[in-house]
N, C-alpha and C positions, 0 to 999 in steps of 0.2 A: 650689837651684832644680831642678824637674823634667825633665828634657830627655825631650820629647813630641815623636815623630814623626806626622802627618798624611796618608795616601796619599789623594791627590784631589780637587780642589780644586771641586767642584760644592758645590750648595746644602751638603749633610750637613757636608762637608770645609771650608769656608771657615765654617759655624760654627761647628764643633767646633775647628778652629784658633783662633776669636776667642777664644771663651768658655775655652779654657783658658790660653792666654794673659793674659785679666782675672783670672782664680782662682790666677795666680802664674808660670805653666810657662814656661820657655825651648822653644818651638814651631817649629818646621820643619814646613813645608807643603810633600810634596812632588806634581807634577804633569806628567802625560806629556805635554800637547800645549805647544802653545807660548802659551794662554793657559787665564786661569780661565773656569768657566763655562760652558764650551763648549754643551751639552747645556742649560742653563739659560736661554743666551740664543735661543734658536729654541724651545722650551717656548709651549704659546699663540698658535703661528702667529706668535711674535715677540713677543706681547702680555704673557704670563707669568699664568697664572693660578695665584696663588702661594700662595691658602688658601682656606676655605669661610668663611662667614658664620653655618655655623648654628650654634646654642646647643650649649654644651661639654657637654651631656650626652647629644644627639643627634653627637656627632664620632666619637665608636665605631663606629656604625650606618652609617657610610660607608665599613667594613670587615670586607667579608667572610668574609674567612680570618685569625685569628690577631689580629684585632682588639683582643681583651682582654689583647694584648701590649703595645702602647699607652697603657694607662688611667695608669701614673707617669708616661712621657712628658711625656703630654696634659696632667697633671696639675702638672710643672716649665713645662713651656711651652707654651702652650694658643693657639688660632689668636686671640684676644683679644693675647694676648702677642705675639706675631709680628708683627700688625697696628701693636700699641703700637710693637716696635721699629723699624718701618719708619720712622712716624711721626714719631717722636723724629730719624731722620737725617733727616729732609727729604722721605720719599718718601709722599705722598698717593695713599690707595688711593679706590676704589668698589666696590660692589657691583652686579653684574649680574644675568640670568636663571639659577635653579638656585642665588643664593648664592655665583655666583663672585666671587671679589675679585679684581681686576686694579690695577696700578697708575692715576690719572687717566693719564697720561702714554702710555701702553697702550703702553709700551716696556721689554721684558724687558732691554734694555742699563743701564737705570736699576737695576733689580733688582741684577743682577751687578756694578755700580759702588758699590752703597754695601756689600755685602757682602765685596769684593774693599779698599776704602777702611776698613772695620770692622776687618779683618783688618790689616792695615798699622798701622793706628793703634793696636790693641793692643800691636802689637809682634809680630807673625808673621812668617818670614823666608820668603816666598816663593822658590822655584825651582822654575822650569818648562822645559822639555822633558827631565823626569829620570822616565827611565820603571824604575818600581823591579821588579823581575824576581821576588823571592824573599824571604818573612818568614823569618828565621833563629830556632829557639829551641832551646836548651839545660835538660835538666832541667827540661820542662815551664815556662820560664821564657821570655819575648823574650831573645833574644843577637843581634840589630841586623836590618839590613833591606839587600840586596839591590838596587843599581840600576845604570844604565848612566853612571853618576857615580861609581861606588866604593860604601863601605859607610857606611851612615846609622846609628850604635848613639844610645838613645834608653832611656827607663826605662819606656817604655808608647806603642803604638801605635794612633792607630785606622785601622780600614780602611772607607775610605769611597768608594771606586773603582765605586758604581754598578753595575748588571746588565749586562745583552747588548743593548736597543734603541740604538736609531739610534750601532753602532760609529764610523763617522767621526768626533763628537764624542770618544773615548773609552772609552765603554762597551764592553769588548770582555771581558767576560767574565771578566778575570784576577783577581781576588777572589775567585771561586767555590776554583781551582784553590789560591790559599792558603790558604787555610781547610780544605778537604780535607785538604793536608798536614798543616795542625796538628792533626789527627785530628776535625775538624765534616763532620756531615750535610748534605749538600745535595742539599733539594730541588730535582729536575731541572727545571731555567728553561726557561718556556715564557713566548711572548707575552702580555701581560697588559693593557690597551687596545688592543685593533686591528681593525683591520678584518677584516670576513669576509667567507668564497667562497659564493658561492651556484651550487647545481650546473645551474639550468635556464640554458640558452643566449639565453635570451631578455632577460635581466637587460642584457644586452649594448647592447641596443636603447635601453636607457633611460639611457642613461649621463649622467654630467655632470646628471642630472635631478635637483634637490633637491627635498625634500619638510617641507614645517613641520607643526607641529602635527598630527604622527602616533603614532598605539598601537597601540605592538608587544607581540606575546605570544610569549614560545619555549617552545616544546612538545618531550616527549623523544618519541619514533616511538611509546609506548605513550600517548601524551595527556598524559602529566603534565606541569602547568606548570612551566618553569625558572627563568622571570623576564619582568618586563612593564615598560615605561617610557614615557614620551609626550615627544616631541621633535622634531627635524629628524633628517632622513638626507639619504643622496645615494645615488644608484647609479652604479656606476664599471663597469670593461670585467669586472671579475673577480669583481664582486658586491656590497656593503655597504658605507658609510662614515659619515662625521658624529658628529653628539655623541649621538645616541638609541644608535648601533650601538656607539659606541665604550663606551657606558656599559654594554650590555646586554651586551660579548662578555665580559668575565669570566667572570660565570658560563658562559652559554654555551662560552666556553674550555676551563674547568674540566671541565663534562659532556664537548666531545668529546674531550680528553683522556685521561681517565678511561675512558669506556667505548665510546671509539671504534665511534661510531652517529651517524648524522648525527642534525640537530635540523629540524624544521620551524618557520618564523618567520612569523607571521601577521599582517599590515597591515591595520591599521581607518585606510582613509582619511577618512573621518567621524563620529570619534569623537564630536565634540559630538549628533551625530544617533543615537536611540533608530530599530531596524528599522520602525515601523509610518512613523515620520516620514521616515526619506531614502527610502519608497515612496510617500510621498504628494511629496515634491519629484521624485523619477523621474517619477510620473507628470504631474506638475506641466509637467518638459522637456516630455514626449511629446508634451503637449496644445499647447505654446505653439510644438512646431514638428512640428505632427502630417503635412503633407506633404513635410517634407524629411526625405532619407536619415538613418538613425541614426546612422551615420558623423560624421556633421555635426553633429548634436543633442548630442551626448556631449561636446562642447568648452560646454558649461553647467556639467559635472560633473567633470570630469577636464582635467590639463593636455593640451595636444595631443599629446604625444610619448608619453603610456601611453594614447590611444587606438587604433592599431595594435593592441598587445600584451592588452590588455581584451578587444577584438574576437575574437580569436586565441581566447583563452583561454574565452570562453565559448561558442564556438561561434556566435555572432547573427549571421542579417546584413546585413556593413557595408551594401548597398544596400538595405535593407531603407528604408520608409518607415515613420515611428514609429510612423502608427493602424493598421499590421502587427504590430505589437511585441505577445507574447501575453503572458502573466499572468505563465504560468511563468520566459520570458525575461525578463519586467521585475524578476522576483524574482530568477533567477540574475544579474541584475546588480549587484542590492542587495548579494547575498551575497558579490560578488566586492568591492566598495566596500567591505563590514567585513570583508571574510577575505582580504584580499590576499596568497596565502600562496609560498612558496619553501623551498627544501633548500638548507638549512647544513653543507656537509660540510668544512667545516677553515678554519684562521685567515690571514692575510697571514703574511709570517716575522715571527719575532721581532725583525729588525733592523727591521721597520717598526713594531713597536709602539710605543707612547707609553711605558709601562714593563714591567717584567720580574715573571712572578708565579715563583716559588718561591725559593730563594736558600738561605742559612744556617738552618740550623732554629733556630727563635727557643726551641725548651726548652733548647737550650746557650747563649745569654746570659742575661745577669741584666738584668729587665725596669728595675730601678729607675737601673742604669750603664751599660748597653751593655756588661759587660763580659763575656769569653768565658770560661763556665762550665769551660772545659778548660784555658785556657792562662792563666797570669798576667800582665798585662801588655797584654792582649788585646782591642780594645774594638772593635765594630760600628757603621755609620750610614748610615742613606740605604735603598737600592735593593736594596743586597746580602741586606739580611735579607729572607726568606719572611713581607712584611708588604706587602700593595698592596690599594689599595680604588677604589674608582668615579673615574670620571674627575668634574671638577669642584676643583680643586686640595686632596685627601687625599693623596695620593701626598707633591706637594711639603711640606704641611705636616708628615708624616712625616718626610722630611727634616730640616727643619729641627728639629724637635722630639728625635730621635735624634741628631742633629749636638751639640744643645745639652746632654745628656743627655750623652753621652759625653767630650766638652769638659770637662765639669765634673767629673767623677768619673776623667776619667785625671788630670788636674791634680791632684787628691787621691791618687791610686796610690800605694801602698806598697807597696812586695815583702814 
């Protein structure tokens, strides 16, 4: 029988523990905090959005970088498949806005009980608060593993210990630094879902303000488009949040990253409205409240709390009375209602990110095993590797699908 050791017991780690354990292995799971999941259960605001809905041949498309790393994955365990195995324990999902799937139940502790109960039933030997320090290998080969328990020796490892967001759960980065040793590339980990800074002061004013049904456009300082989406935000003390921003900062990320410049980000608050039409409903307010102050008229258009900052920003004025309001002013309002724009000059940290963009360079594993191009014995899953895509649950199905992936082909390992 195989003796497979498991480091991290998240999504990737608790399925690649099951699934090699059904394929035959004598399994050890090992895990630094004191339970599983940690990082899986507060996922979703608690709710767990655990895969996408859309058609398996649109699931590539919801990764940007390295995407085409995935397509065997996807192709062993496919978000159909996931869905299937929840199902089969007992956990009924739905589908929401965007194609997320969350459990009915919209409790991520259901999620981490039937995968933590998967695990055990196969026959997994869980131990937890066993924080393992150091992969040991010999002659390019595993020679055991390193922990504050003594030494774990095993016939193949995977490492599934997740990136650098929200460390308190876990993620604290220690993967990366393994992998380096065993001589792999890592791409430098930056935040990968997160919120962004916006540099004008006035974002400040608008805090706690959410906004639905808005389209954003990010611009590089020369014009070029970066990426566009329509959705909710929020504005916070230090700039950006919600699911429109958090889907958009990838890329976003990725440029200020790279070419260290900030981005301009541009709000169409009335998208559904073509420019000739939200000037004929402007002029429409004007008329139906043409002797009260502008000031006052503008809560037809805008919530209360971006009228201040609208005002500011265009120059009008607030005591102005509407049949005052000139042509060109009613225009520069229009303009400000589709172009609501801000300066994007850097991300929240990485511990606030939802997940971590770069990790293991994915041309040293082998796309079909998780297994490390360099080292024998050596298998990848989850977060670790240089593989994240849009929020809407890609990430987690990653996981899981790389978990599953690895599960199965170290159980098969042969030196």
């Amino acid at each position: 029988m195989k003796e497979l050791i498991v480091v991290g017991a998240g999504p990737a780690g608790l399925m690649a523990a099951a699934k090699a354990a059904e394929y035959g292995a004598r399994v050890t799971l090992l895990e630094k905090k004191a339970r599983v999941g940690r990082k899986l259960s507060i996922t979703g605001h608690g709710r767990c959005n655990l895969t996408t809905s859309v058609d398996g041949n649109d699931l590539i498309k919801g990764f940007p970088g390295n995407g085409r790393f995935l397509y065997s994955a996807f192709h062993e365990f496919s978000n159909t498949d996931l869905v299937d195995f929840f199902h089969k324990r007992g956990l009924q999902t739905k589908v929401e806005q965007g194609n997320r799937v969350f459990p009915v139940s919209d409790k991520a502790e259901d999620v981490v009980k039937i995968l933590y109960n998967n695990a055990r039933k196969a026959g997994v030997e869980i131990l937890l608060s066993t924080a393992v320090t150091d992969i040991m290998i010999k002659h390019a080969e595993l020679a055991g593993i390193n922990s504050n328990k003594g030494i774990f020796a095993g016939d193949a490892v995977i490492i599934a210990v997740g990136g650098m967001s929200y460390p308190g759960t876990g993620s604290t980065g220690d993967g990366y630094a393994w992998a380096e040793r065993l001589g792999h590339r890592i791409i430098a980990p930056r935040p990968g879902l997160v919120p962004l800074l916006v540099s004008e002061n006035w974002t400040g004013e608008l805090q706690g303000l959410s906004l639905k049904n808005v389209k954003a456009r990010a611009y590089t300082e020369k014009g070029k488009l970066i990426n566009e989406d329509f959705g909710e935000l929020i504005f916070t003390h230090f700039g950006l949040s919600g699911p429109l921003i958090l889907s958009m900062s990838h890329d976003i990320g990725n440029y200020l990253f790279q070419k260290q410049q900030p981005v301009t980000i541009s709000l169409d608050l009335k998208p559904e409205l073509p420019d000739e039409k939200l000037d004929e409903q402007i002029q429409r307010v004007l008329g139906i409240h043409s002797r009260r102050m502008f000031k006052n008229a503008l809560s037809d258009l805008l919530p209360p709390k971006m009228i201040p900052v609208i005002l500011s920003l265009s120059g009008i004025g607030a005591e102005k009375e509407c049949h005052q309001i000139t042509r060109a002013e009613r225009f520069e309002l229009g303009r400000m209602l589709k172009n609501f724009a801000m300066t994007i000059h850097g991300t929240r940290p990485i511990a606030e990110a939802i997940v971590t963009a770069g990790g293991v360079d994915v041309k040293e594993v082998n796309p079909k095993t998780m297994e490390s191009k360099l080292v024998k014995g050596i298998y990848f899953a989850g977060e670790i590797l240089d593989v994240n895509g849009y929020t809407g649950g890609y990430n987690l199905q990653t996981a899981f699908s790389t978990g599953y992936v690895a599960g199965k082909y170290a159980a098969a390992f042969t030196k």
